[in-house]
N, C-alpha and C positions, 0 to 999 in steps of 0.2 A: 566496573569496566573490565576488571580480571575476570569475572564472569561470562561478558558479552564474545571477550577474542579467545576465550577458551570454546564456547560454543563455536563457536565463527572454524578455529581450528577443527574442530569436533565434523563440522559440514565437510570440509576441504577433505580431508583424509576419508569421509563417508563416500563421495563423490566419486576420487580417485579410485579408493574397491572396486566399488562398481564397476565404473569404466574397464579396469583391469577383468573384473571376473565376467563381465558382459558380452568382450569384442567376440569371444567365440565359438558364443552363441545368439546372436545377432542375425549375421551373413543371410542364412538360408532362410529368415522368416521377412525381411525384408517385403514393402510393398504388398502386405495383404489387404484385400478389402473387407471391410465390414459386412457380417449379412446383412443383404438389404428388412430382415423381417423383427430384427435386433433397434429397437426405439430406448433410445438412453435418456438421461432423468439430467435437470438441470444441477450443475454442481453446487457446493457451496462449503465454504470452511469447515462447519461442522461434520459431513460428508465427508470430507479430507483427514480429519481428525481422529476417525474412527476405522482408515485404512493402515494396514500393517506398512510397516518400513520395509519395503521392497521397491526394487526395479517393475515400474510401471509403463506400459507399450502406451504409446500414442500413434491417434489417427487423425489424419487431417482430410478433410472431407471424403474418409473409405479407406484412403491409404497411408499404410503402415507409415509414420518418421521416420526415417534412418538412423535414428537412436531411440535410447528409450529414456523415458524423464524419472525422475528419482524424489523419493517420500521422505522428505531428510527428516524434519522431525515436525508438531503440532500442522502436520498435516500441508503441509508448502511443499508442493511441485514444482521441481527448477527443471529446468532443458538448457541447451545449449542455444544463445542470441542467436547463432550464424545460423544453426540446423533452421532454428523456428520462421528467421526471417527469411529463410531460401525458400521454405515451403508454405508461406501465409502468404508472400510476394510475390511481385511480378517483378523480376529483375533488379533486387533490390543491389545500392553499391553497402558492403560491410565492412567498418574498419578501425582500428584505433586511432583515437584520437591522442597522440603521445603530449602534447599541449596542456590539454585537460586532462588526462589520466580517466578516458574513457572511452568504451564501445560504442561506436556510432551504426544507425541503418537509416539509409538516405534512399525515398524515392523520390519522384515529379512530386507526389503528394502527402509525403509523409518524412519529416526528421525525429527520429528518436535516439536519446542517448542512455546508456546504462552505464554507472560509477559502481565499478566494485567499491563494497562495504557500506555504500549508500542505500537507504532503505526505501527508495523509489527509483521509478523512471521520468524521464521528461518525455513526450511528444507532441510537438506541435507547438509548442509553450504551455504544455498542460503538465501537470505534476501529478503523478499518480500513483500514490501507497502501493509498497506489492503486499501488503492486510495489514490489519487495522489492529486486533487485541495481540496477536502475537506476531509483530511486525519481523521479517525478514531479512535477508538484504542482497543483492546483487553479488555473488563469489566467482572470484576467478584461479581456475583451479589449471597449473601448466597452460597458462595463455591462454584457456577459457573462458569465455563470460558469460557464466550461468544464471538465469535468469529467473524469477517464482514466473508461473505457467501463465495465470489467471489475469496480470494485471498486461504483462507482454502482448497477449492474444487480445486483450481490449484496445490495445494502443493501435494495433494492427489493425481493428474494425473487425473482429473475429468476434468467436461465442465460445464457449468451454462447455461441454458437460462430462458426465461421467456416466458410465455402462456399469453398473451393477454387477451384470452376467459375465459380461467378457472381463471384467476387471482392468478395465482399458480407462482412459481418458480420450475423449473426441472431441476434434476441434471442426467446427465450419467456418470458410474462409468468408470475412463479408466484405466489407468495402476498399480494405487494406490504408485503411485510414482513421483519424478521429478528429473532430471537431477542432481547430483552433483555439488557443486559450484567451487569443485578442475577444473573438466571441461568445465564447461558453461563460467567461468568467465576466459580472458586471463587477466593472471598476469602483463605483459605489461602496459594494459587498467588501471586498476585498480590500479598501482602505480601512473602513472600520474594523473589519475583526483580525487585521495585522497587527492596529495599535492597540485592539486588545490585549492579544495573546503576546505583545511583544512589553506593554506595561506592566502586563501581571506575571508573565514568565519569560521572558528575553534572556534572564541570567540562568533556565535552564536547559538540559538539554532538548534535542527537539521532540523528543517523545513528553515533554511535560509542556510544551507549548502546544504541541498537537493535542494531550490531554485538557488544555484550557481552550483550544475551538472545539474539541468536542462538546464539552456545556455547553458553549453558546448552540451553538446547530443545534443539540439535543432540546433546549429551552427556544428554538425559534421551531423546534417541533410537536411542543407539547401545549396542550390550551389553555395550560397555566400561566402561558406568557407570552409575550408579546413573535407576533411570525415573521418578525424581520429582524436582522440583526442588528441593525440601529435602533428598532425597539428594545431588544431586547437588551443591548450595553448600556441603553440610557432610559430603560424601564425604573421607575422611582414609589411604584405600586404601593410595595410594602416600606418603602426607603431607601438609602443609595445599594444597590446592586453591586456593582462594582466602585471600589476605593477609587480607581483613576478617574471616575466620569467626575470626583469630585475634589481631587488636588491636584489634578489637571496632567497628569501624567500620560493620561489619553492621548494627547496633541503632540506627542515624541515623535520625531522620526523614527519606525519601525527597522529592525534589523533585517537584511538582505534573507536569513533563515528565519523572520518572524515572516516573512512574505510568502515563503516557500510554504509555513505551516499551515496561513491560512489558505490555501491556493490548495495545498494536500487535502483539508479539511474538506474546501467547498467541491472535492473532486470527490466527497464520500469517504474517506477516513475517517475513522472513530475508534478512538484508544478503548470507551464504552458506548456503549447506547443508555447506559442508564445514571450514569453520573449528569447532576443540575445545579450540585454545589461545589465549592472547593474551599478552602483557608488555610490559610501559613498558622499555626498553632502559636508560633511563637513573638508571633505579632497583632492576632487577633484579639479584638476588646469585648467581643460579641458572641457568645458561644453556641447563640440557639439551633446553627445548624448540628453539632455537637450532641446536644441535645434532645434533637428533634429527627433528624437524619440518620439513614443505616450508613454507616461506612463501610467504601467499597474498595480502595486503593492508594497506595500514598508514590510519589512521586517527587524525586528532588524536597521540597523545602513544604511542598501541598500536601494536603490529604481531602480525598474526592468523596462525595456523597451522593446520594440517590435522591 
């Protein structure tokens, strides 16, 4: 935890620089448009990763933001809520929410909220990771509410890529909206793999519940195992799979943040893409994953396997 709000500080103070060494030289380059002859490359983390930590210009469909978004560290692009929602929107209202201790943006067709220090967003009733291996989170820096670029600009019905040449970040504006979570999310799905991750990790933090629906998803994607996630909690192939499907720990009422995990998961979160096993060491009877398996990461009380 000394670790996390030392980083967390580490962004604030990055941010603020900038801000400071940025304003003035900003002013005059304001509203440029992209060459139209200039075709940019779809983004992606890895992409992000490999650009230097600097103040990076952003364009929404041609023209300049009126700020610039910032490369804090493993490659997470934050902008400012108000800047992005002014110019992905149509007259959006921006505001805090003093209540909940957070940034709202409200259209006809879209509510989105952002909780500094929270490592997602909500919109619409949807939950969505701002990334998945090296998760982020929402900072508010002097009554700021910085926000990662990538997952912001989805909630909005946008697209993100990135320019190469210019060393820009582009954004196209799309529907200024996203799906429903009443619809996107089948109720079925999301019962069961709450009371997974809330049976098998409830007592940890949410990055190690998040780490236990990434299995499942990762195993309802591979053709080693079953492609649903009811198969796959109560797949008995090789024999019980999960401890809860069989001392009944399953059938818990899930916690209000075992809900939110698996909700973040079936939104495309993934702690990995390649973990399929996990075990608490210290209560395991059965070693063969141990054995048999590369280990790839440990987490709260687990240690995850491939």
């Amino acid at each position: 935890m000394k670790l996390k709000h030392k980083n967390n500080r580490r962004i604030r103070r990055r941010i603020a620089a900038l801000l400071t060494a940025l304003t003035l030289t900003l002013l005059p380059s304001l509203c440029q448009p992209v060459s139209a002859h200039e075709t940019p490359a779809v983004i992606s983390e890895t992409d992000m990763q490999h650009i230097p930590y600097a103040a990076v210009p952003v364009y929404i469909d041609g023209v300049r933001c009126p700020t610039d978004a910032y490369i804090i560290e493993n490659g997470v692009t934050y902008l400012p809520l108000r800047t992005l929602a002014g110019q992905m929107l149509d007259n959006p209202a921006v505001y805090w929410d003093t209540q909940n201790g957070c940034a709202v943006v409200r259209t006809d067709a879209l509510l989105l909220t952002a909780k500094p220090g929270a490592c997602y967003l909500t919109a619409n009733g949807r939950y969505l990771a701002l990334s998945g291996q090296y998760p982020p989170e929402n900072t508010l820096v002097n009554g700021v509410t910085y926000v990662p670029l990538r997952s912001a600009v989805r909630a909005m019905g946008g697209t993100v890529y990135w320019n190469a040449s210019r060393h820009a970040v582009e954004i196209m504006r799309g529907t200024g909206t996203i799906t429903a979570g009443d619809r996107h999310y089948n109720a079925d799905t999301v019962y069961w793999l709450s009371r997974i991750i809330y049976a098998e990790s409830g007592a940890e933090p949410l990055r190690g519940q998040l780490a236990v629906g990434s299995v499942v998803m990762n195993r309802v994607s591979s053709p080693q195992f079953p492609n649903t996630v009811y198969g796959v909690i109560f797949d008995r192939k090789w024999g019980v799979q999960f401890t809860p499907t069989a001392n009944g720990a399953i059938y818990k009422t899930p916690s209000e943040e075992s809900i939110i995990a698996a909700k973040l998961t079936l939104d495309g979160c993934r702690i990995s893409e390649d973990a399929l096993y996990f075990l608490d060491p210290r209560q395991a009877s059965n070693f063969w994953i141990v054995n048999n398996r590369q280990a790839l990461f440990s987490i709260g009380c687990h240690d995850f396997y491939s």
